[in-house]
Gaussian input, Z-matrix of N, CA and C with variables (Angstrom, degrees):
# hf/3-21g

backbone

0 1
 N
 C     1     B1
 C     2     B2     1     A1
 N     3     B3     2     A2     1     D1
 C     4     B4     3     A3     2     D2
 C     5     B5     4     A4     3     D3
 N     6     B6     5     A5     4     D4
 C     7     B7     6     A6     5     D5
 C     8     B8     7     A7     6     D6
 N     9     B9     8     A8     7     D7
 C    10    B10     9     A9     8     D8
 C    11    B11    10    A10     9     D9
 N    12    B12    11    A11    10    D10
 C    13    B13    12    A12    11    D11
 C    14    B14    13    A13    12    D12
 N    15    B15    14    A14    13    D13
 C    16    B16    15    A15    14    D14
 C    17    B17    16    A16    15    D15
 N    18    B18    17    A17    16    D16
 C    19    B19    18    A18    17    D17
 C    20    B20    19    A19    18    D18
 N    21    B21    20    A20    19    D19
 C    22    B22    21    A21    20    D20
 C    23    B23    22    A22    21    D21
 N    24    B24    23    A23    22    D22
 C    25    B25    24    A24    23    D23
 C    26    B26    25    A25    24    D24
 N    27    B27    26    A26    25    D25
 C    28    B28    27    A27    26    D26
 C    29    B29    28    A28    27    D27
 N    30    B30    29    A29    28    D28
 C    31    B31    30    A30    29    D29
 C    32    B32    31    A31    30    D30
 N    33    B33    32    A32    31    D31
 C    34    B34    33    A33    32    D32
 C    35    B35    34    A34    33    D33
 N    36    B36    35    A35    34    D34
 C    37    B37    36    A36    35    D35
 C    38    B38    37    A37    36    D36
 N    39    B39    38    A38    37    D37
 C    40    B40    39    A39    38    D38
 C    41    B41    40    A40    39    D39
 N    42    B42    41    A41    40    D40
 C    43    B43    42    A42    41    D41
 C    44    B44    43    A43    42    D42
 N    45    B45    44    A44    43    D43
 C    46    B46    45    A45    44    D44
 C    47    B47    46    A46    45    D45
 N    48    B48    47    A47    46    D46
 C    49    B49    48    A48    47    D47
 C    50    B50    49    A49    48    D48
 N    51    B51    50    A50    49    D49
 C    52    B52    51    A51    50    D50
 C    53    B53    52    A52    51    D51
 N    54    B54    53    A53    52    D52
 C    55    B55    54    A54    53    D53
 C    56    B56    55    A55    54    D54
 N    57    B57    56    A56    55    D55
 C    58    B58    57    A57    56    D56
 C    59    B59    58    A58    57    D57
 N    60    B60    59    A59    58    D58
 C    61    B61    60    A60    59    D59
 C    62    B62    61    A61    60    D60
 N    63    B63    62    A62    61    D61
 C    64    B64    63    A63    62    D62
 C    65    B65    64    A64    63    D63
 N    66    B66    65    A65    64    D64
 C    67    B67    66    A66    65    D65
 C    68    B68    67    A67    66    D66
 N    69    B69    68    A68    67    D67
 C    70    B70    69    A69    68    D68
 C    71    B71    70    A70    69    D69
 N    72    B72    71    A71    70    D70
 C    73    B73    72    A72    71    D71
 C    74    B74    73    A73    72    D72
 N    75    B75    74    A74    73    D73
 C    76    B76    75    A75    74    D74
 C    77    B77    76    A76    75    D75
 N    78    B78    77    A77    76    D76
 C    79    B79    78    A78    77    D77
 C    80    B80    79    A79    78    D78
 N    81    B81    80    A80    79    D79
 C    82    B82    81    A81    80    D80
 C    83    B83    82    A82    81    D81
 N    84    B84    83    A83    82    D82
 C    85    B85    84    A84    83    D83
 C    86    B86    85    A85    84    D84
 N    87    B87    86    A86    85    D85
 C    88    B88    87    A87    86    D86
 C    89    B89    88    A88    87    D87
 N    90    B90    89    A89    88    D88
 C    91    B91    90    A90    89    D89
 C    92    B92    91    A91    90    D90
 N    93    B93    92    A92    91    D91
 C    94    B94    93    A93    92    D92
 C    95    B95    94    A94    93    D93
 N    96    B96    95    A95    94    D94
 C    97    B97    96    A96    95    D95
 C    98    B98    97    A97    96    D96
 N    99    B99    98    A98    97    D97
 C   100   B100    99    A99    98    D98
 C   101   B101   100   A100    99    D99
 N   102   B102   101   A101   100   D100
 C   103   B103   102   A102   101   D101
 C   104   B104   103   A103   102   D102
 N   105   B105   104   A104   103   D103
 C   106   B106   105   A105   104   D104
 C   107   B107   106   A106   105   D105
 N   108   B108   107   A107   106   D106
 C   109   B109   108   A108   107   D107
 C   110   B110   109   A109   108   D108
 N   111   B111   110   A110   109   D109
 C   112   B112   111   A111   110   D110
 C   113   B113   112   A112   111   D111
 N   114   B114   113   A113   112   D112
 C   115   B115   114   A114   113   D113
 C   116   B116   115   A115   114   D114
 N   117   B117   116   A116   115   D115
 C   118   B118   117   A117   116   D116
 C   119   B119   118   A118   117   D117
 N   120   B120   119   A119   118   D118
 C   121   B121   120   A120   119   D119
 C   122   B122   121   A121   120   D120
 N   123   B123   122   A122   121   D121
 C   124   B124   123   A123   122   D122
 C   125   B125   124   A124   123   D123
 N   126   B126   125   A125   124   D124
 C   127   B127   126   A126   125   D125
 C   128   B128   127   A127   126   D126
 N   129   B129   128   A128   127   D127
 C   130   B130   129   A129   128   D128
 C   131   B131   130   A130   129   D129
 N   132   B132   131   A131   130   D130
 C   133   B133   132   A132   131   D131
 C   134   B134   133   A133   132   D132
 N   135   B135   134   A134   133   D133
 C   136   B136   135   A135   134   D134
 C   137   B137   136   A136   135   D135
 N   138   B138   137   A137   136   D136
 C   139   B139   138   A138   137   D137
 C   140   B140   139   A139   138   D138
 N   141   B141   140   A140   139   D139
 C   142   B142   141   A141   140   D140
 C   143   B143   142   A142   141   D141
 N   144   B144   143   A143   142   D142
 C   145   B145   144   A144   143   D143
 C   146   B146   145   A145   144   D144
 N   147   B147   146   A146   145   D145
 C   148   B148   147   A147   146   D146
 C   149   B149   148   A148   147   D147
 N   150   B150   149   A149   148   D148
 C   151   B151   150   A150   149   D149
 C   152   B152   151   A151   150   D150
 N   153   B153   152   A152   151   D151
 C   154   B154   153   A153   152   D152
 C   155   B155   154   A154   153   D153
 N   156   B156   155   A155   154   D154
 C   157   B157   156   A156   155   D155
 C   158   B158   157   A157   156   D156
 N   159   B159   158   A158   157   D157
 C   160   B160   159   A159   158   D158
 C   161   B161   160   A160   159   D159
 N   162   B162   161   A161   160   D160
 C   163   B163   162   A162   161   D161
 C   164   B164   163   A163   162   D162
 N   165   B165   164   A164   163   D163
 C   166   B166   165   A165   164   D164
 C   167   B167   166   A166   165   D165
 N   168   B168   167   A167   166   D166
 C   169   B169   168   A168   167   D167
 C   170   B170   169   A169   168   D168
 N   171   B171   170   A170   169   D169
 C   172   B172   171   A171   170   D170
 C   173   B173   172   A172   171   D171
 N   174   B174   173   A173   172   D172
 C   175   B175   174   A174   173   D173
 C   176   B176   175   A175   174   D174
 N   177   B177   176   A176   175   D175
 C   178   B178   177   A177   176   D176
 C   179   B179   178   A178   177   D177
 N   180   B180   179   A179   178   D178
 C   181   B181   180   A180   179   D179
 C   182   B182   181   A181   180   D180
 N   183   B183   182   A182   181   D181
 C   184   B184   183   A183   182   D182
 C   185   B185   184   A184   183   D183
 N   186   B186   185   A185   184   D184
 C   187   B187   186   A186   185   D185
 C   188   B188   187   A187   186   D186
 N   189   B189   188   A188   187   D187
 C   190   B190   189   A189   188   D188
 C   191   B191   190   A190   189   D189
 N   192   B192   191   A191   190   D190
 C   193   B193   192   A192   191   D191
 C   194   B194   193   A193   192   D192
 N   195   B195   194   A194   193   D193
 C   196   B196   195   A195   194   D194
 C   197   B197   196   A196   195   D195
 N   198   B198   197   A197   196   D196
 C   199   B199   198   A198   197   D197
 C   200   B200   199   A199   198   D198
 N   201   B201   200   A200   199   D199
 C   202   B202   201   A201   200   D200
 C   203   B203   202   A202   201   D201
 N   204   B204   203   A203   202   D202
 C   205   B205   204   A204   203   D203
 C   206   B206   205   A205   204   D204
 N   207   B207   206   A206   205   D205
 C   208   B208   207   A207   206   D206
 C   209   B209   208   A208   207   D207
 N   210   B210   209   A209   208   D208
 C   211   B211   210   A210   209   D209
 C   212   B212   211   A211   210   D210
 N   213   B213   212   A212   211   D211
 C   214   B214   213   A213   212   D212
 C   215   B215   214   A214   213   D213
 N   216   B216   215   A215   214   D214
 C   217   B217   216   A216   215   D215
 C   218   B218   217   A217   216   D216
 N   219   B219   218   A218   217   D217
 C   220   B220   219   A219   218   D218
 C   221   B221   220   A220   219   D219
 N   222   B222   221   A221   220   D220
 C   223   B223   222   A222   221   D221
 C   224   B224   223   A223   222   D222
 N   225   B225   224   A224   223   D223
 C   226   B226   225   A225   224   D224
 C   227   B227   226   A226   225   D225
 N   228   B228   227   A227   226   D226
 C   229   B229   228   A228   227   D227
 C   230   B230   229   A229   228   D228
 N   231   B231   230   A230   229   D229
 C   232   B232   231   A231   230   D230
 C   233   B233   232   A232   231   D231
 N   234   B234   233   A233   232   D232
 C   235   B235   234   A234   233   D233
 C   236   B236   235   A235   234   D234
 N   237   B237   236   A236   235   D235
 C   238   B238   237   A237   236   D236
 C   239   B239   238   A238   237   D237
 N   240   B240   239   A239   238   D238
 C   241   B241   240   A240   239   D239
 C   242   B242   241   A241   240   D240
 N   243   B243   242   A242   241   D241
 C   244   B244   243   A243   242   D242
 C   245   B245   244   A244   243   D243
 N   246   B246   245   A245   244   D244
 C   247   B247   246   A246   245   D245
 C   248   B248   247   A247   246   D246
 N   249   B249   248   A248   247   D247
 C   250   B250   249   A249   248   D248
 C   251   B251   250   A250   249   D249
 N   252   B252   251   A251   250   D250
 C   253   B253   252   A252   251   D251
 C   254   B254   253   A253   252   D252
 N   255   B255   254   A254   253   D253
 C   256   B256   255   A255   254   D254
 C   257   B257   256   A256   255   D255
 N   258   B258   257   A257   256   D256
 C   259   B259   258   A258   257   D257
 C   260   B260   259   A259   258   D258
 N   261   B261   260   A260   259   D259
 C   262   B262   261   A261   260   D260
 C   263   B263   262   A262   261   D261

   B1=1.4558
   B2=1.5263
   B3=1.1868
   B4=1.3829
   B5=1.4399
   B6=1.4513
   B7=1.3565
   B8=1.7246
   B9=1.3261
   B10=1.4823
   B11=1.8766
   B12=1.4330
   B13=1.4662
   B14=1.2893
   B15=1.4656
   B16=1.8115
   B17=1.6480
   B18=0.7646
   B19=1.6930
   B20=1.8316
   B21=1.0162
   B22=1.6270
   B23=1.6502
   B24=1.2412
   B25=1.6875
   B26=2.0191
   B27=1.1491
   B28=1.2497
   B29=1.6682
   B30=1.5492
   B31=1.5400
   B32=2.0357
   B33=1.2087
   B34=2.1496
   B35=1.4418
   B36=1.0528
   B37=1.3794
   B38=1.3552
   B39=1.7254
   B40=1.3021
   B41=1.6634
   B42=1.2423
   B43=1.5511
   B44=1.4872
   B45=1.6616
   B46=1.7169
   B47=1.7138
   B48=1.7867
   B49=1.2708
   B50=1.6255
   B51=1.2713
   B52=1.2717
   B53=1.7342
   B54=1.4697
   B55=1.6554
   B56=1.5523
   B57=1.6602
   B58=1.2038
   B59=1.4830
   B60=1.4594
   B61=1.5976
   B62=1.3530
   B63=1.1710
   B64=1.5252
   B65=1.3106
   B66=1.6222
   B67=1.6793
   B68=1.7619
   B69=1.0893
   B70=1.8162
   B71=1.8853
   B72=1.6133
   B73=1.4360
   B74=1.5130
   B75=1.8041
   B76=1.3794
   B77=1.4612
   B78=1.5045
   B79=1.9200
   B80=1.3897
   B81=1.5711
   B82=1.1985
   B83=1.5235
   B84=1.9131
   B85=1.1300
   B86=1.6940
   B87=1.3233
   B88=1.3609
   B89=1.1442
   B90=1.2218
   B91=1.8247
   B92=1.7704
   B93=1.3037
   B94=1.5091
   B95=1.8354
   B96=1.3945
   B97=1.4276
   B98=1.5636
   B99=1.6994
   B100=1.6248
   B101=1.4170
   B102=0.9954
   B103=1.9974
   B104=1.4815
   B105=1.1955
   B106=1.4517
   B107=1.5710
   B108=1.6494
   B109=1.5094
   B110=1.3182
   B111=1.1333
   B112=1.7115
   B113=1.7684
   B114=1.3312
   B115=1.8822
   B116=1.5006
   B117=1.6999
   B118=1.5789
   B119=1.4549
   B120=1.5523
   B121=1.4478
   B122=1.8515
   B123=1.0457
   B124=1.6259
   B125=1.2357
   B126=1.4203
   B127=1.6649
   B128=1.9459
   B129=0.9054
   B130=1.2590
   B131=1.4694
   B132=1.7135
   B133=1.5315
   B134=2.0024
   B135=0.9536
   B136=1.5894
   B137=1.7556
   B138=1.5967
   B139=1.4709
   B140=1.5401
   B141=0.9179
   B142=1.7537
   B143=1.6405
   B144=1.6778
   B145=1.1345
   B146=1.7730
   B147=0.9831
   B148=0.9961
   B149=1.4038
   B150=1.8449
   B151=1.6136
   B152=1.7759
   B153=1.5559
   B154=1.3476
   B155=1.6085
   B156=1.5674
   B157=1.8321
   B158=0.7946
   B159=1.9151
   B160=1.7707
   B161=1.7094
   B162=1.5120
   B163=1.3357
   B164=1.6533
   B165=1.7895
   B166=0.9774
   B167=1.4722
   B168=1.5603
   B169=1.4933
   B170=1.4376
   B171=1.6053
   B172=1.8762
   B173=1.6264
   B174=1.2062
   B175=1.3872
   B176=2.0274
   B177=1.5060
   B178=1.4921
   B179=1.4702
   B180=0.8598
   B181=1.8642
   B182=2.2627
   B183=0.8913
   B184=1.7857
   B185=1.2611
   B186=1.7167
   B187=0.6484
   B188=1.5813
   B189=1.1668
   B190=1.6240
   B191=1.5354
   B192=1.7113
   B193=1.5139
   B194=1.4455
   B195=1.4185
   B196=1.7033
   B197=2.0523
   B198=1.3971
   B199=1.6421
   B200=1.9935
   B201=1.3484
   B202=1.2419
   B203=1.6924
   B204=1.2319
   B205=2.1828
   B206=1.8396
   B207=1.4001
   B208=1.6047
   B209=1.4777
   B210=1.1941
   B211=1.6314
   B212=1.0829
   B213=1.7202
   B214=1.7267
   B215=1.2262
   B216=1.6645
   B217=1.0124
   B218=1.8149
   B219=0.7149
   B220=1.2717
   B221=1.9619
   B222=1.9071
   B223=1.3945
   B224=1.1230
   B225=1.3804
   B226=1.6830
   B227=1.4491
   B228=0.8395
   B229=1.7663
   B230=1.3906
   B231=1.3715
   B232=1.1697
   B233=1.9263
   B234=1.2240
   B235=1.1440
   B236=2.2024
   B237=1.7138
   B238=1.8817
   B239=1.4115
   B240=1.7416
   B241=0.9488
   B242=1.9504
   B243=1.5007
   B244=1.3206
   B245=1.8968
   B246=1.4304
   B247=1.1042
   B248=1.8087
   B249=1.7031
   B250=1.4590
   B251=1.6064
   B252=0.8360
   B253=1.8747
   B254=1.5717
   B255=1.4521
   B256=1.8725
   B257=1.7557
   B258=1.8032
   B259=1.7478
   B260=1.3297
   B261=1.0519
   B262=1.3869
   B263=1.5005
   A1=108.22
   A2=132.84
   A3=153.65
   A4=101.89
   A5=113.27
   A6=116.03
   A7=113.32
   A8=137.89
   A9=155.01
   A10=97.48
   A11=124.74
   A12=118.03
   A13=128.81
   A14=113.76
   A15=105.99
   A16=109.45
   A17=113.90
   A18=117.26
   A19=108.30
   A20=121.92
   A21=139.05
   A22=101.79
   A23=103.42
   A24=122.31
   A25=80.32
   A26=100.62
   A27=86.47
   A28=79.48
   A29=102.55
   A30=101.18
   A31=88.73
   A32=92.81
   A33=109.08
   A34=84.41
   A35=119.49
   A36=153.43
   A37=121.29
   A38=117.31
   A39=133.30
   A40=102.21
   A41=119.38
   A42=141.85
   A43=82.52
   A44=114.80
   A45=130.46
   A46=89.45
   A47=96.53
   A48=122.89
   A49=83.78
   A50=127.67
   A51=140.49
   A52=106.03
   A53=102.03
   A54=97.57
   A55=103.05
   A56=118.91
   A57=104.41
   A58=111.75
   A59=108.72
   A60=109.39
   A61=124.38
   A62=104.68
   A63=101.17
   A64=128.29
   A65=142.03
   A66=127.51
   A67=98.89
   A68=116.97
   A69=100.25
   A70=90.16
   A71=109.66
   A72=104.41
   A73=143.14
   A74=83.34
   A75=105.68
   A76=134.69
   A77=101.12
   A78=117.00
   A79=110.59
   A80=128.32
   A81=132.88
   A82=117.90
   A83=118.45
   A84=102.72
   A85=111.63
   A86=115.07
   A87=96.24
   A88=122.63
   A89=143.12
   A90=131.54
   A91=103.47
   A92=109.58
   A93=124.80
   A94=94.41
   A95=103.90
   A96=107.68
   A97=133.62
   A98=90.93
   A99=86.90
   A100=151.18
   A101=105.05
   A102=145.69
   A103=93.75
   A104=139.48
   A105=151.28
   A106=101.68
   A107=139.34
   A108=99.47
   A109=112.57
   A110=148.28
   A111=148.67
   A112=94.49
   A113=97.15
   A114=115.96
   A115=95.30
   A116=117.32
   A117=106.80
   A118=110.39
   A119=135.61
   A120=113.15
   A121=81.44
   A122=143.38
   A123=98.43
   A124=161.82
   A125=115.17
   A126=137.13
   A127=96.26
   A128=136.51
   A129=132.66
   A130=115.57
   A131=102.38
   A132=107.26
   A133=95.99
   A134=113.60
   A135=118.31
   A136=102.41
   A137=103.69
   A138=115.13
   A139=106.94
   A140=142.95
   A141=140.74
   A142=103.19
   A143=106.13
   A144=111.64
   A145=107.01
   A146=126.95
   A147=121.21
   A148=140.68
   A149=87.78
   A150=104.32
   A151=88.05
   A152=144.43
   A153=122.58
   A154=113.00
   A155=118.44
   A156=91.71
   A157=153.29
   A158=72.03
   A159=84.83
   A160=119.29
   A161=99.92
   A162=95.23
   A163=119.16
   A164=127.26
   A165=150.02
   A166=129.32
   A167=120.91
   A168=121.39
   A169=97.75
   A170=109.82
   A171=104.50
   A172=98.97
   A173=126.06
   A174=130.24
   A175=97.63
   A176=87.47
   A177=108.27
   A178=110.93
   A179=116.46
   A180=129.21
   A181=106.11
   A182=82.01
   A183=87.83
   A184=106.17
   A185=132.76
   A186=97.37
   A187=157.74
   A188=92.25
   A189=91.69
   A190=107.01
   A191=109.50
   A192=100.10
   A193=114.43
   A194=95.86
   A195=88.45
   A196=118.80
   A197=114.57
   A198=119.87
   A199=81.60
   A200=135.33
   A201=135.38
   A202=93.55
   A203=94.90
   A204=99.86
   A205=86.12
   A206=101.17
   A207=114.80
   A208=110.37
   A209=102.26
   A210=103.98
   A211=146.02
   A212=98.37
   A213=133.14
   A214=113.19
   A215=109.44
   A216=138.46
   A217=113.53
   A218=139.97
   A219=130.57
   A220=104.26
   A221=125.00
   A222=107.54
   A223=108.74
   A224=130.36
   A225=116.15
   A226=98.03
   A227=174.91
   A228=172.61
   A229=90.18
   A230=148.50
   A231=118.38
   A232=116.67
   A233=119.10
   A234=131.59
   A235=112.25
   A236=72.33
   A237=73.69
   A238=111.19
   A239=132.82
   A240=129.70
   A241=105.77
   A242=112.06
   A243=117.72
   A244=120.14
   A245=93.69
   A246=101.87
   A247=137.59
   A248=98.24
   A249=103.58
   A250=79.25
   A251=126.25
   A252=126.46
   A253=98.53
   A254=97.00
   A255=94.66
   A256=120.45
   A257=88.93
   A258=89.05
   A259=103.21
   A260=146.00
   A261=127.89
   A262=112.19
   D1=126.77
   D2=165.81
   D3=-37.90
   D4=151.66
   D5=172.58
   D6=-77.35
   D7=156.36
   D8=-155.38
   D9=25.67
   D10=36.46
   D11=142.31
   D12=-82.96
   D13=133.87
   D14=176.88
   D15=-89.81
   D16=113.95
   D17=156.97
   D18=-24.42
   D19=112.48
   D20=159.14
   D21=-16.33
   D22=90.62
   D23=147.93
   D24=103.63
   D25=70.19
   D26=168.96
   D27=-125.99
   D28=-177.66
   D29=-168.11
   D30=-121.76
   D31=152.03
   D32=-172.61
   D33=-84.46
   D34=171.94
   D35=165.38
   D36=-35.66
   D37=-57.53
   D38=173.19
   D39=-56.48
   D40=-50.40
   D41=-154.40
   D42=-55.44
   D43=-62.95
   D44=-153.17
   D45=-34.67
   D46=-65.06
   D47=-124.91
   D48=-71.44
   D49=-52.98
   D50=166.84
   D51=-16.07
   D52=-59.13
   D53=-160.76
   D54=-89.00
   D55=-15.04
   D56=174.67
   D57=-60.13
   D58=-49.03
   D59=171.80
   D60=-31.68
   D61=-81.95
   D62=172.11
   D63=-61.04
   D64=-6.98
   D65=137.61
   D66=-56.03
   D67=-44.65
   D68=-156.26
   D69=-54.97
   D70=-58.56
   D71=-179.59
   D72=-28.12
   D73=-48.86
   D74=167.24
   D75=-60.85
   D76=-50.24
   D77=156.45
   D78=-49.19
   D79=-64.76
   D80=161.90
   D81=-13.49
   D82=-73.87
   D83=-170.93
   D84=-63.18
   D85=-45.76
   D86=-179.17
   D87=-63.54
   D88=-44.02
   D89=160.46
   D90=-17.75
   D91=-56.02
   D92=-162.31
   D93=-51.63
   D94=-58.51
   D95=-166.80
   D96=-69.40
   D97=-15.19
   D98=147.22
   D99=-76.16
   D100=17.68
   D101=-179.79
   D102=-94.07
   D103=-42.84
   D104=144.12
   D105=5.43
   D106=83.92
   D107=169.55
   D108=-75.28
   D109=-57.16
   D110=-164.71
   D111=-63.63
   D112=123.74
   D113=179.90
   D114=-67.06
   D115=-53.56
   D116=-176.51
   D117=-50.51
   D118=-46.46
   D119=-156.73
   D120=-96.44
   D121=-50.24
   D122=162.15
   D123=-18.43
   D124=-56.49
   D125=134.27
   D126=-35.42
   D127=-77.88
   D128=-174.13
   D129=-33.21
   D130=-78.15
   D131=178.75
   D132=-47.53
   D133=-85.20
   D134=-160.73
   D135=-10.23
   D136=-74.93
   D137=174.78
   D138=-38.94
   D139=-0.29
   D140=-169.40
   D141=-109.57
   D142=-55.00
   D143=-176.88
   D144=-73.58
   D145=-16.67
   D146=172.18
   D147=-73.38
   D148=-30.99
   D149=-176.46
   D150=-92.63
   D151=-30.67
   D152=168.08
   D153=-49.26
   D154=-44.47
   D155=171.95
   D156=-40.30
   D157=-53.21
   D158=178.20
   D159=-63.33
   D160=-44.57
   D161=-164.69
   D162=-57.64
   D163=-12.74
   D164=156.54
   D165=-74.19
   D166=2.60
   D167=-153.29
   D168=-77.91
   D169=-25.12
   D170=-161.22
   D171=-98.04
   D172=26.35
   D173=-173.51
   D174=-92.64
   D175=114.61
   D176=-174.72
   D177=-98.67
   D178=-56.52
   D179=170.64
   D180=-20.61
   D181=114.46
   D182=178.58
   D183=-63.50
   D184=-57.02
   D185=159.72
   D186=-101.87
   D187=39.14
   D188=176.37
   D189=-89.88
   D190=-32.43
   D191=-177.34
   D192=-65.62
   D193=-39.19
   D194=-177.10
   D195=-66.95
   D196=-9.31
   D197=-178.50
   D198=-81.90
   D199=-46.88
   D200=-146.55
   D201=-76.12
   D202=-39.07
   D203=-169.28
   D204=-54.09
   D205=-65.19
   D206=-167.93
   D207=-33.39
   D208=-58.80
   D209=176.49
   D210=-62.77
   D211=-23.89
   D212=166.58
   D213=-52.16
   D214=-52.72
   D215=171.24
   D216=-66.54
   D217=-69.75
   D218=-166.48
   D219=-64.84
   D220=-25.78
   D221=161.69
   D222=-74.17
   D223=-14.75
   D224=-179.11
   D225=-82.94
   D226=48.73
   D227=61.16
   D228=-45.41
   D229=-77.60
   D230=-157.12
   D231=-65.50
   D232=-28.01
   D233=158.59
   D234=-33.35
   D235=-63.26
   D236=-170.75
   D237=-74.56
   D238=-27.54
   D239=174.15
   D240=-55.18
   D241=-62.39
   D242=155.04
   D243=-1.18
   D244=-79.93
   D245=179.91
   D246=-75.70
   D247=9.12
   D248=-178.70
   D249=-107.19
   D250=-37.96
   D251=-174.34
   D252=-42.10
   D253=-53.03
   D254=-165.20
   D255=-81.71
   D256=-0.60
   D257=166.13
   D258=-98.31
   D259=-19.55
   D260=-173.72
   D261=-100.89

């Protein structure tokens, strides 16, 4: 292999940094959802956030992933704000 070639289906730099984001997001909401007291609407939310990844995983477009991180991001703060409201 030539020097600065990627091997076929390897991911560039942007790609990495891209998917690290969205696992940290992803870890994030669930950390978040163990703040959850009732296990059923936990089990609920979890199963929700889970099936939005997936159903988003083959999304190639830059920018759409980066509007989707944004948005991920802004229900996970309203989520956790949510959930300090309902402990105090």
């Amino acid at each position: 292999m030539a020097a600065g070639r990627l091997p076929p289906g390897a991911l560039t730099l942007k790609q990495f940094v891209r998917r690290q984001q969205v696992l940290r997001l992803y870890r994030s909401v669930l950390r978040a959802l163990r703040a959850v007291p009732a296990e059923a609407d936990r089990r609920e939310l979890a199963a929700w956030a889970r099936e939005e990844f997936r159903r988003n995983k083959d999304a190639t477009e830059e920018g759409a992933i980066r509007m989707m991180i944004a948005q991920g991001n802004m229900q996970l703060q309203e989520l956790q704000r949510a959930l300090k409201l309902a402990k105090s």
